[in-house]
C-alpha positions in Angstrom: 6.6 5.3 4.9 3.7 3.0 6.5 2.0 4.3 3.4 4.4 2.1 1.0 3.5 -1.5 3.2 -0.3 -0.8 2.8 0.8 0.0 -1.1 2.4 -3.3 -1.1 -0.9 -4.8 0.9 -3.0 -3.6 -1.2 -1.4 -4.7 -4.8 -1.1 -8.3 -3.7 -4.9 -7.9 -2.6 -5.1 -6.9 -6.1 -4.1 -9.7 -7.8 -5.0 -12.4 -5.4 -7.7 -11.3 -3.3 -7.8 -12.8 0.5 -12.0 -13.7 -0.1 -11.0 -15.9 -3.0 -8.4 -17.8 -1.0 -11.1 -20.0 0.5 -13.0 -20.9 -2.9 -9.4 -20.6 -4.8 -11.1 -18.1 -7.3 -12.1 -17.5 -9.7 -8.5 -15.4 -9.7 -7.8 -12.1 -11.6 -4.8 -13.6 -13.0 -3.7 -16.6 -14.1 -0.8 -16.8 -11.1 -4.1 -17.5 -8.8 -3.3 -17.9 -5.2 0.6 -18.1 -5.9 1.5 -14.6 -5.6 4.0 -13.9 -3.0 4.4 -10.5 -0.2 8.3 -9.7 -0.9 9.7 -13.4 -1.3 13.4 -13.5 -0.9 13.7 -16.7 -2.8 14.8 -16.7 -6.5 11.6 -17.3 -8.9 14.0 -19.7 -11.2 14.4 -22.1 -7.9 11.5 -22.6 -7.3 10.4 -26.6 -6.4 9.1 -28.5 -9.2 5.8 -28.7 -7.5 5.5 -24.4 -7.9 6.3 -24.4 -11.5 3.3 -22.5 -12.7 2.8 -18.6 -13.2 3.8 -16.5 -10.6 4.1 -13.4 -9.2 6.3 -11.8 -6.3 5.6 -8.1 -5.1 7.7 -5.7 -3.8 8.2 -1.9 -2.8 11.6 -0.7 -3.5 12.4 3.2 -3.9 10.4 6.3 -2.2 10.5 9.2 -3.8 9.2 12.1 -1.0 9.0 15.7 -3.0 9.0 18.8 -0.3 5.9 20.5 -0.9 4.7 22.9 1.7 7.1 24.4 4.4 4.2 23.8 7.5 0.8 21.8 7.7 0.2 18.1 7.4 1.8 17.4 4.0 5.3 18.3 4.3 5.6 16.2 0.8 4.5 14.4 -2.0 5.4 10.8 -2.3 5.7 8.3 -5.0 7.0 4.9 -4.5 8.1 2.1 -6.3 6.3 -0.7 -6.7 8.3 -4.4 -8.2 6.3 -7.5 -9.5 8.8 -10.1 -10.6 6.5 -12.6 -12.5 7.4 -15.7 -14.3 5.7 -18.7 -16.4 7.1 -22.2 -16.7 7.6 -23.8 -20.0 5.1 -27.3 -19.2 7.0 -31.2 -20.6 6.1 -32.5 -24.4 3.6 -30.5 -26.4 -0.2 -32.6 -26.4 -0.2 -33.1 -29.9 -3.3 -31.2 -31.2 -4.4 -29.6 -28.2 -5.1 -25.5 -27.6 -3.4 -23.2 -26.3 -4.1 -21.9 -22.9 -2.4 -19.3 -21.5 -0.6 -19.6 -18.6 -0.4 -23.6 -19.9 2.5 -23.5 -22.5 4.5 -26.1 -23.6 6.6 -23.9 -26.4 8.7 -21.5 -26.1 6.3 -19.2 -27.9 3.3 -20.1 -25.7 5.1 -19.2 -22.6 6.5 -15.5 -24.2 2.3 -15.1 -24.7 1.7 -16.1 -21.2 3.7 -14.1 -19.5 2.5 -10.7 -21.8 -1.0 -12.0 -21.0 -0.1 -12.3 -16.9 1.3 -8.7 -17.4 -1.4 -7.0 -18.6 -3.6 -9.0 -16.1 -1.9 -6.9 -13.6 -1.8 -3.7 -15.0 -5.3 -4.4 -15.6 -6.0 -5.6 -12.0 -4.3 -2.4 -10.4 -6.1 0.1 -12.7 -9.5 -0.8 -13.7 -10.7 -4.2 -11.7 -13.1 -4.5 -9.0 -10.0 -6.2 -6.7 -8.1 -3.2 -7.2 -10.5 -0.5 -5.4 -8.0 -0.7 -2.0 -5.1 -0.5 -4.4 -6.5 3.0 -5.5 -7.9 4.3 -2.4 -3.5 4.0 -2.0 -2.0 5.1 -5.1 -3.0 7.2 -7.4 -4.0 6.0 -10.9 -2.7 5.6 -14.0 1.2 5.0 -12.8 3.2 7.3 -13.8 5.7 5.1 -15.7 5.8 1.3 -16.1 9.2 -0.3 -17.0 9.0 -4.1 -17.9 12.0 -5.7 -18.7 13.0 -9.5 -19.6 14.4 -12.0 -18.2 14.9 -15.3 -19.9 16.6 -18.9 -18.7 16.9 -23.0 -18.0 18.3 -25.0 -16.0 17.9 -28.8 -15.3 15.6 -29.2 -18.0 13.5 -26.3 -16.3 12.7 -23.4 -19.2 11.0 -20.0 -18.2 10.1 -16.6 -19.5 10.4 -13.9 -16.2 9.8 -10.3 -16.2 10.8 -7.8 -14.0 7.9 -5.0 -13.5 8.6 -1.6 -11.8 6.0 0.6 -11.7 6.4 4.1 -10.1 3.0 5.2 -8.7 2.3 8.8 -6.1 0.7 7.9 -2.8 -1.9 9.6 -1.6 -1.4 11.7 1.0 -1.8 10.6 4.9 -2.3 13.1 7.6 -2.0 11.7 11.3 -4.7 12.8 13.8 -3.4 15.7 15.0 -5.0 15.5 18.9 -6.4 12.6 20.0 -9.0 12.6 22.7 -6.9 9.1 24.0 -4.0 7.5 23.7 -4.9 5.6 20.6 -4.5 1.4 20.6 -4.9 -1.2 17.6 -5.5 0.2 14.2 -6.5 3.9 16.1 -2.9 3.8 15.7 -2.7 4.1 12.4 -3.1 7.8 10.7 -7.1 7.7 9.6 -6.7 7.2 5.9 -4.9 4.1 6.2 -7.0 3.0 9.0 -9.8 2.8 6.8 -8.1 0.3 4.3 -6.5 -2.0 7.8 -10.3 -2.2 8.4 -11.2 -3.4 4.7 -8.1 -5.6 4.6 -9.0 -7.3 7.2 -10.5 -10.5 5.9 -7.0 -12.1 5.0 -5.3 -13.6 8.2 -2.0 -12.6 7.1 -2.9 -9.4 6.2 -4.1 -8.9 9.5 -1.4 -10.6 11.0 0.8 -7.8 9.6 -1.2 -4.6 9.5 -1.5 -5.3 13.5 2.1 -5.5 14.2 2.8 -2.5 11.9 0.1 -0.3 13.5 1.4 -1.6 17.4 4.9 0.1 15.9 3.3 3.1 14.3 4.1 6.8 16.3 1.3 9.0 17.3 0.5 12.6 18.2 0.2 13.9 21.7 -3.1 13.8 23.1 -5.4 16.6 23.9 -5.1 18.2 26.9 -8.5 20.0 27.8 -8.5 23.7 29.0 -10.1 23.8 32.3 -10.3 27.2 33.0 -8.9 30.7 31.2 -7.5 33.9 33.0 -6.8 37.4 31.3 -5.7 40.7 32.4 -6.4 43.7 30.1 -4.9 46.8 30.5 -6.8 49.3 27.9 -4.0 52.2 28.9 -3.3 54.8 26.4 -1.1 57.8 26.6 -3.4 60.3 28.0 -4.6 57.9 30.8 -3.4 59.1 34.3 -0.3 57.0 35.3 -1.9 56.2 38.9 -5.2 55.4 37.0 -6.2 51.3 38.0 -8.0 50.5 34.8 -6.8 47.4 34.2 -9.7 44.5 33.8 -9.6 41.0 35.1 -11.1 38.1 32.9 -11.7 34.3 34.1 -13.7 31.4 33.3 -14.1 28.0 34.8 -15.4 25.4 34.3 -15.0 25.7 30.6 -15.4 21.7 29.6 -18.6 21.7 32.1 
């Protein structure tokens, strides 16, 4: 389960990397630095000032598979993962200017924007250099990828949206099964995902959250150390004499000295 927030984490770090924020990019898609962690606000209201390509991300279903009756991995997960992307249809037309995608002032231009923005993501998650957290998460190529349309206007406001789910298995994550302390911070968090809070950590947000999510996350017991062992072996047999005392004593202390 903490497995599909780093998924999440990890795909906006994708496609809008925290170590570009400061420069503003260059950006591996043409949305930039306005791609959104789970935004509860409708893309088609967005303020006139936000009317450029964007993208929202989400995780939606978890799909956990029983694998193994004991061990670590009790199942195999796959999760859902939702990009709601949209570009805005700009005023007049220039008259004799290019076309840019991501900058489209016909309703043709803005279908092409938006099949460009999606394969800039796809592209992001699978093969470019911001995606290496994304697929130290989930394992490549996802296993299906269903994009569907979405088209509309209102107050003079035109836009081409799609809806992206893409189902993709998680890797597996194994909590330390004894720790020598109680664990604090990001020890918290099962070693695996540990290792991507670390590399995340250059975004203030995504700190922000991967703290509080690792301050809620359960741990194992701790290891208690064995001191000292005792053992009594009684090597009778059925031809030993039943008032024979052959029984051996055994112990050891001291054994962490």
């Amino acid at each position: 389960m903490l497995a599909r927030t780093f998924l999440r984490l990890c795909a906006l770090e994708a496609v809008r990397p925290s170590a570009l924020l400061e420069q503003n990019g260059p950006w591996p898609t043409m949305a930039g630095a306005h791609v959104f962690d789970s935004r509860f606000d409708p893309i088609d209201d967005l303020d006139a000032a936000e009317r450029r390509p964007v993208i929202a991300i989400y995780t939606e279903d978890d799909h956990q598979e029983k694998i193994a009756q004991a061990g670590p991995i009790y199942y195999k997960s796959a999760t859902d993962l939702t990009f709601e992307i949209a570009v805005f249809t700009l005023g007049e037309e220039v008259p004799g200017g290019d076309f840019v995608a991501g900058v489209p002032y016909t309703d043709a231009e803005t279908e092409a924007s938006l099949d460009a923005l999606e394969n800039q993501i796809w592209h992001a998650l699978h093969f470019g250099p911001s995606g290496h957290l994304f697929r130290k998460i989930a394992k490549v190529p996802a296993l299906n990828w269903q994009s569907h349309a979405m088209r509309g206007s209102q107050e003079a406001v035109r836009l081409a949206a799609r809806t992206i789910r893409a189902r993709f298995d998680v890797r597996e994550v194994c909590y330390q099964a004894v720790p020598d302390a109680p664990p604090t911070g990001l020890n918290r968090l099962p070693p695996a995902l540990k290792d991507i809070a670390t590399a995340l950590d250059g975004s203030t947000y995504l700190a922000k959250v991967i703290a509080g999510v690792a301050g809620a996350a359960p741990v194992m017991p701790t290891r208690v150390n064995l001191e000292s062992v005792a053992a009594t072996i009684d090597p009778r047999t059925s031809s030993t004499p039943a008032d024979a005392d052959v029984e051996v004593e055994i112990n050891s202390d001291n054994l962490q000295g």
